[in-house]
BARO-99282 format. One line per 2 residues: number of its first residue (from 1); their letters; for each residue x negated, y negated, z negated of C-alpha. Coordinates in steps of 0.1 Angstrom, whole numbers, m for minus. Each point is the difference from the previous one (the first is absolute). Example, Ala and Ser with C-alpha at 12.3 -4.5 7.8 and 13.67 -1.06 7.14 Angstrom:
BEGIN
1> AS> m123:45:m78 ~ m14:m34:7
***
This chain:
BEGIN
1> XX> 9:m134:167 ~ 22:1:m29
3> XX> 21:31:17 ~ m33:20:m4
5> XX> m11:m14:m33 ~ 31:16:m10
7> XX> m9:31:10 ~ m32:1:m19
9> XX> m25:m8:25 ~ m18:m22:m25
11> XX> m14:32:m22 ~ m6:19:29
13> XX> m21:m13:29 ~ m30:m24:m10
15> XX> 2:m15:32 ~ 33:m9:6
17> XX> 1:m14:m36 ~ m28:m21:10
19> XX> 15:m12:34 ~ 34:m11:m18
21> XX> m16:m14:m28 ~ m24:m22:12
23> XX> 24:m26:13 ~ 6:m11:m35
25> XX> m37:m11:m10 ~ m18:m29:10
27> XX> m33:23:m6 ~ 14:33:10
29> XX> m40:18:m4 ~ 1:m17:m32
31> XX> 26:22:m11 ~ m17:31:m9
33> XX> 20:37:m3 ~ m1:28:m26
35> XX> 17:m16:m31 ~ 27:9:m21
37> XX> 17:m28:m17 ~ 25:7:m26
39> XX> 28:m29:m8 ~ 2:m7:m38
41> XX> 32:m19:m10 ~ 0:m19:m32
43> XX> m18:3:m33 ~ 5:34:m9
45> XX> m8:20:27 ~ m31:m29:10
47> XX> m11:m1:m36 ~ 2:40:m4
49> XX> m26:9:34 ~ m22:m28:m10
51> XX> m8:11:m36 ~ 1:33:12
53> XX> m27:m8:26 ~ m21:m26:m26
55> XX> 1:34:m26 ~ m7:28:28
57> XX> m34:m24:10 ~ m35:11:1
59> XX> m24:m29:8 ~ 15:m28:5
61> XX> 33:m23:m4 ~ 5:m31:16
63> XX> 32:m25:m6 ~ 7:m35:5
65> XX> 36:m20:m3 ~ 14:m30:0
67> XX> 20:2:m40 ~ m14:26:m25
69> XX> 22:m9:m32 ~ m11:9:m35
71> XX> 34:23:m9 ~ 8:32:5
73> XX> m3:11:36 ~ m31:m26:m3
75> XX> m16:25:m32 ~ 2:32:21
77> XX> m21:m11:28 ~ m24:m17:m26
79> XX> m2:34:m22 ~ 1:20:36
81> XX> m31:m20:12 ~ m20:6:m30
83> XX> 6:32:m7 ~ m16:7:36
85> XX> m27:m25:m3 ~ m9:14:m38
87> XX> m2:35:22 ~ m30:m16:22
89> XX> 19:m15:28 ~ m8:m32:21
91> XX> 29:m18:m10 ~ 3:m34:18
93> XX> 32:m23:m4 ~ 10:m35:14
95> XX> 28:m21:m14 ~ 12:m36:15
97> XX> m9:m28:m24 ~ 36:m15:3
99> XX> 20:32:4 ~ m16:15:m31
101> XX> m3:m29:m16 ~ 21:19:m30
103> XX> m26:32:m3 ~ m13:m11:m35
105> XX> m37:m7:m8 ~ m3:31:m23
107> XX> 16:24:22 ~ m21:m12:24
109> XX> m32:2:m22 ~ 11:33:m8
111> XX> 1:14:34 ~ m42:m16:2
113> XX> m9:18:m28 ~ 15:33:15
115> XX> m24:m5:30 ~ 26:m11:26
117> XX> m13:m27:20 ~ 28:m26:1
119> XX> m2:m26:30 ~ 24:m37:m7
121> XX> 3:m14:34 ~ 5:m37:3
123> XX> 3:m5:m38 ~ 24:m32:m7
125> XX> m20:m13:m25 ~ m22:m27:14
127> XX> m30:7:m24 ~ m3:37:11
129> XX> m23:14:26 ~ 15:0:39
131> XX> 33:m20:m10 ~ 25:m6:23
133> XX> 41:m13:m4 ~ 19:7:34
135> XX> m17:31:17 ~ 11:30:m20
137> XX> m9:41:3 ~ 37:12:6
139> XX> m15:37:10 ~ 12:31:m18
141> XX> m21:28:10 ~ m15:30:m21
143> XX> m27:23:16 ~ m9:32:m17
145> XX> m30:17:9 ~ m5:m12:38
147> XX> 32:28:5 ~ 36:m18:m8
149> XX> 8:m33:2 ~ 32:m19:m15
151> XX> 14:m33:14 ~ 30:m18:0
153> XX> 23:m26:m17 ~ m1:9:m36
155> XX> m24:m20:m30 ~ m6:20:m32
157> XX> 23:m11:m23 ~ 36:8:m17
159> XX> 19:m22:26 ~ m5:32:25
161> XX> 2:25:m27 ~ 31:20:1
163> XX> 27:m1:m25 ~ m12:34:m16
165> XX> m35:m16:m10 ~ 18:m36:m16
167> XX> m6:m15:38 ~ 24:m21:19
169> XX> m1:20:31 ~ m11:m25:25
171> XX> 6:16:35 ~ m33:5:16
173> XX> m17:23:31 ~ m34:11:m8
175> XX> m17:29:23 ~ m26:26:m4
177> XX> m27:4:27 ~ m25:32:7
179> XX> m22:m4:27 ~ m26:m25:20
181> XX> 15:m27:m9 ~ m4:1:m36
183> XX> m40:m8:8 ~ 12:m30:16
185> XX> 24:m8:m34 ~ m32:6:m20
187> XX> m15:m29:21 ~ 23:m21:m6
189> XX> m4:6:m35 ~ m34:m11:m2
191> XX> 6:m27:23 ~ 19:m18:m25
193> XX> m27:17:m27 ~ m21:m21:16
195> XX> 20:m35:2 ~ 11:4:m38
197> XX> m40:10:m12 ~ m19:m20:20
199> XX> m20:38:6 ~ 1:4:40
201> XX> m14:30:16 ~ 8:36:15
203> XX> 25:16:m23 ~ m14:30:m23
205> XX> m6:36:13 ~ 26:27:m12
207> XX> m12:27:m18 ~ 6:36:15
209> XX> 33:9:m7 ~ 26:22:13
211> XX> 21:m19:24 ~ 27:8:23
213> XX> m5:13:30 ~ 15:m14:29
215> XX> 32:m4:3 ~ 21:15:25
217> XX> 27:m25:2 ~ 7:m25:29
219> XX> 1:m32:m20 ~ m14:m27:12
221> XX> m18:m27:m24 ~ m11:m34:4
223> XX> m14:m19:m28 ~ 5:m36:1
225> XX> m22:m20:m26 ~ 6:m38:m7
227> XX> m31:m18:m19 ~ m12:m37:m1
229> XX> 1:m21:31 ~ m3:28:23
231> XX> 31:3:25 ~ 30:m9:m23
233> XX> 20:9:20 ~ m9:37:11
235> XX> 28:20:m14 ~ 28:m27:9
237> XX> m13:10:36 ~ 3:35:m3
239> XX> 29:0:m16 ~ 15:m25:28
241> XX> m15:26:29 ~ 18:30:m18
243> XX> 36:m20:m2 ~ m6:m15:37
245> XX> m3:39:14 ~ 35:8:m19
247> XX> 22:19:21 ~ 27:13:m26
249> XX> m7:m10:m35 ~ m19:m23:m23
251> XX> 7:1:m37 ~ m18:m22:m25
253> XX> 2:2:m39 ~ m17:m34:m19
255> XX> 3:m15:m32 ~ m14:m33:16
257> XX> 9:m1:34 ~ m2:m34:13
259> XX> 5:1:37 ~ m15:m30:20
261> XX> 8:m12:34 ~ m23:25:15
263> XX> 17:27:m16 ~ 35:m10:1
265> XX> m5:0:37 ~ m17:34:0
267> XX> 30:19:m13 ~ 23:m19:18
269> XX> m16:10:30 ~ 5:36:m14
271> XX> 36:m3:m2 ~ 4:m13:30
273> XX> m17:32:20 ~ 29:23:m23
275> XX> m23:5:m27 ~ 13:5:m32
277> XX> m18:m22:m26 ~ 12:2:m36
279> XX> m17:m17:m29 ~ m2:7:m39
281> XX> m4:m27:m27 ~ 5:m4:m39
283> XX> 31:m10:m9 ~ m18:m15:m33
285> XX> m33:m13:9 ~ m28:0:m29
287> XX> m12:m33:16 ~ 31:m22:4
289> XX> m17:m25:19 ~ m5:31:27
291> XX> 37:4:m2 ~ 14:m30:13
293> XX> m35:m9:24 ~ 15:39:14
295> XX> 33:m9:1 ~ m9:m28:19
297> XX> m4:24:34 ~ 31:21:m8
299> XX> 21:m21:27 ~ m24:m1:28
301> XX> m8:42:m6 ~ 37:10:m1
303> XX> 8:m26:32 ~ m24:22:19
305> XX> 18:31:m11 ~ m25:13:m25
307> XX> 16:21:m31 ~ m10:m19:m27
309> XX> 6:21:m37 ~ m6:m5:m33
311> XX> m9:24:m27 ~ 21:m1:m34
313> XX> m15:22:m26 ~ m35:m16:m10
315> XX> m26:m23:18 ~ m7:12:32
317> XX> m38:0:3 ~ m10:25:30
319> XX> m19:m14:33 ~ 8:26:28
321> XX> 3:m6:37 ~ 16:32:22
323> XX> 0:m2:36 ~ 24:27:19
325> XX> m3:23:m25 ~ m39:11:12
327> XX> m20:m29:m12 ~ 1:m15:m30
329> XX> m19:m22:m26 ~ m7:4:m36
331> XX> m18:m30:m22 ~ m6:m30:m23
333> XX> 4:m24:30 ~ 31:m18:m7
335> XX> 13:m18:32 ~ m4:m35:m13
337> XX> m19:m34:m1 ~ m22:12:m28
339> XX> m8:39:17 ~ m9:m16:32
341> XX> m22:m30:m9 ~ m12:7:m37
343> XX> 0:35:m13 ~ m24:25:4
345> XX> 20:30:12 ~ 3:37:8
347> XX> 23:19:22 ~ 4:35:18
349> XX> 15:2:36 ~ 7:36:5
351> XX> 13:20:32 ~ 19:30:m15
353> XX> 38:7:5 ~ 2:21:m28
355> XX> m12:m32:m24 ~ 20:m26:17
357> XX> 31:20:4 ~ m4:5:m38
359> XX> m6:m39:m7 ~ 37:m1:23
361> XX> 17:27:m14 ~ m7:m18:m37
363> XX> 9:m34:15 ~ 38:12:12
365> XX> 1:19:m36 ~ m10:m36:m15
367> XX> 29:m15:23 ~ 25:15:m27
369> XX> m12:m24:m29 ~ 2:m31:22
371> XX> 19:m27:13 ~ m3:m13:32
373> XX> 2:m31:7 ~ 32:m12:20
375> XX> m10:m23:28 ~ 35:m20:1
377> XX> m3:m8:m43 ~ m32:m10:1
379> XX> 2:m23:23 ~ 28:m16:m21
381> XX> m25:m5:m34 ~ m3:m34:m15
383> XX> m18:m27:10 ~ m24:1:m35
385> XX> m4:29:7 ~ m18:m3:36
387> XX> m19:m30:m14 ~ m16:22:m26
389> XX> m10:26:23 ~ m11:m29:24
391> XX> m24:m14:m27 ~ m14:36:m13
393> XX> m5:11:38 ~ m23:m35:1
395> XX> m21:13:m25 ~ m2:37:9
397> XX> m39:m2:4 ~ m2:m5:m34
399> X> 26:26:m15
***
């Protein structure tokens, strides 16, 4: 398979593309064809296509995160927004009650009196409307005009920012979709639209606009959608399914990667049929806590012969998953306690060798600014040490 991946099979013959790829997901007729997916790395080049698309749009803008800060980065998608919406746009936005606990009151207010419709799901204070405390809206997803969709790792804020804008350069994987799947993404949107307003129902029609026609690329996209009670644990599965069908490769880049039992076993299995499996985490977590509850599962990964790395330069923030360099996923679901049984979520699992190979070829460019993690040293750290990580990995439902 891989000898004729290599030869380009997977951009020229539908079928064949289908036949190899369909082994990697649990739903294979769920994955649909004709996409192109672009892979956005970090806050400038995410930031850039997404205030491009927001200022390029003609009916209608939809965006919901997890943080939207009021600085900087924060003020250009504010201004962005209204500047569209003061143009006669449907401009719809949902922020998490926790996660953007920090967007003020008056920018808020401001953004109403533009005429954007600003959604607060699961506010965190207990007099408000629909509050909630532990389930949070982690998506990050922008949909302009039923055509492109954005999704990914990064919030709106300066942290992701890069260094030319006053950020700090967080290192994050966003992507950009064209295609049938962004109808899905805009479902998802107003599935949480929904939750966070209380206002259930079909979403809107689209006005008539020109949209892209359809695309001739081979990519394969399957939207997987987290909400409320419904089937926690749908994207752990396919995620699982995907790593389980590794012949070759499986590369995983996570700012909270907390591997559990079930996963620990998973890519040890991996290794053990001579695939290679190489992980990437933050050298310096933002979330200490995370740190030592992740450093807690270093020993038993690198036992089983998994690569385990960490990333030096800034907080490492992305959530990517690539299978033998021809499936791969892109998405807000950290692979964690809180992802799997709290969080509303939103991922991408896409069937393209051109997008996972570029997801790899990044990864073994990333390889240079880490340290990996010697097997024989750390199994020679100090007893407080593994009774720190031992309490913090007690708690890791609640990091």
């Amino acid at each position: 398979m891989t000898e004729a991946m290599s030869e380009g099979i997977l951009r020229e013959d539908a079928p064949v593309v289908d036949r190899l790829l369909d082994r990697y997901f649990l739903h294979p007729d769920a994955a649909r064809r004709g996409h192109s997916v672009d892979v956005l790395v970090d806050g400038d080049e995410t930031y850039s296509a997404m205030l491009e698309a927001i200022r390029a749009a003609k009916t209608e803008i939809l965006l919901e995160t997890y943080i939207w800060t009021d600085d900087a980065t924060g003020r250009k998608f504010v201004e962005a927004l209204e500047a569209r919406s003061r143009a006669g746009l449907r401009v719809h936005a949902i922020i998490d009650g926790f996660g953007s606990f920090g967007l003020s009151e008056t920018t808020r207010q401001h953004m109403r009196d533009a005429d954007i419709t600003l959604a607060v799901f699961h506010s965190v204070r207990p007099w408000r409307r629909r509050w909630a405390w532990p389930v949070r809206d982690h998506r990050k997803l922008l949909v302009v005009d039923g055509a492109v969709a954005f999704t990914g790792g990064l919030n709106i804020g300066d942290d992701y920012a890069p260094a030319a804008w006053g950020g700090r350069g967080w290192h994050d994987v966003h992507c950009r979709i064209t295609g049938p799947a962004v109808a899905n993404l805009r479902w998802q949107f107003f599935a949480s639209w929904g939750h966070a307003t209380g206002e259930r129902g079909e979403p809107p029609p689209l006005a008539a606009v020109p949209r892209p026609s359809p695309s001739s690329d081979l990519a394969r996209v399957q939207v997987l959608g987290i909400g409320g009670l419904r089937d926690r644990r749908r994207i752990r599965r396919h995620y699982q399914f995907a790593v389980r069908q590794a012949q070759h490769t499986v590369r995983i880049m996570a700012g909270y990667f907390i591997p559990d039992r079930s996963w620990r076993r998973l890519l040890r299995n991996a290794v053990k049929r001579g695939v290679d499996v190489r992980v990437m985490f933050p050298h310096r977590n933002d979330i200490l806590a995370m740190q030592w509850a992740a450093h807690a599962t270093y020993a038993a990964l690198l036992r089983a012969g998994v690569a385990v790395y960490e990333w030096l330069p800034s907080m490492l923030h992305a959530k990517v998953l690539s299978v033998d360099g021809v499936v791969c996923a892109i998405g807000s679901y950290n692979l964690d306690r809180r992802s799997l049984l709290l969080n509303w979520e939103l991922s991408v699992l896409v069937g393209d060798e051109v997008t996972a190979r570029t997801l790899d070829r990044n990864f073994d460019a990333d390889l240079d600014r880490c340290i990996a993690i010697d097997r024989a040293k750390w199994a020679h750290r100090g007893i407080l040490q593994r009774l720190v990580e031992r309490f913090f990995y007690a708690f890791r439902r609640w990091l």
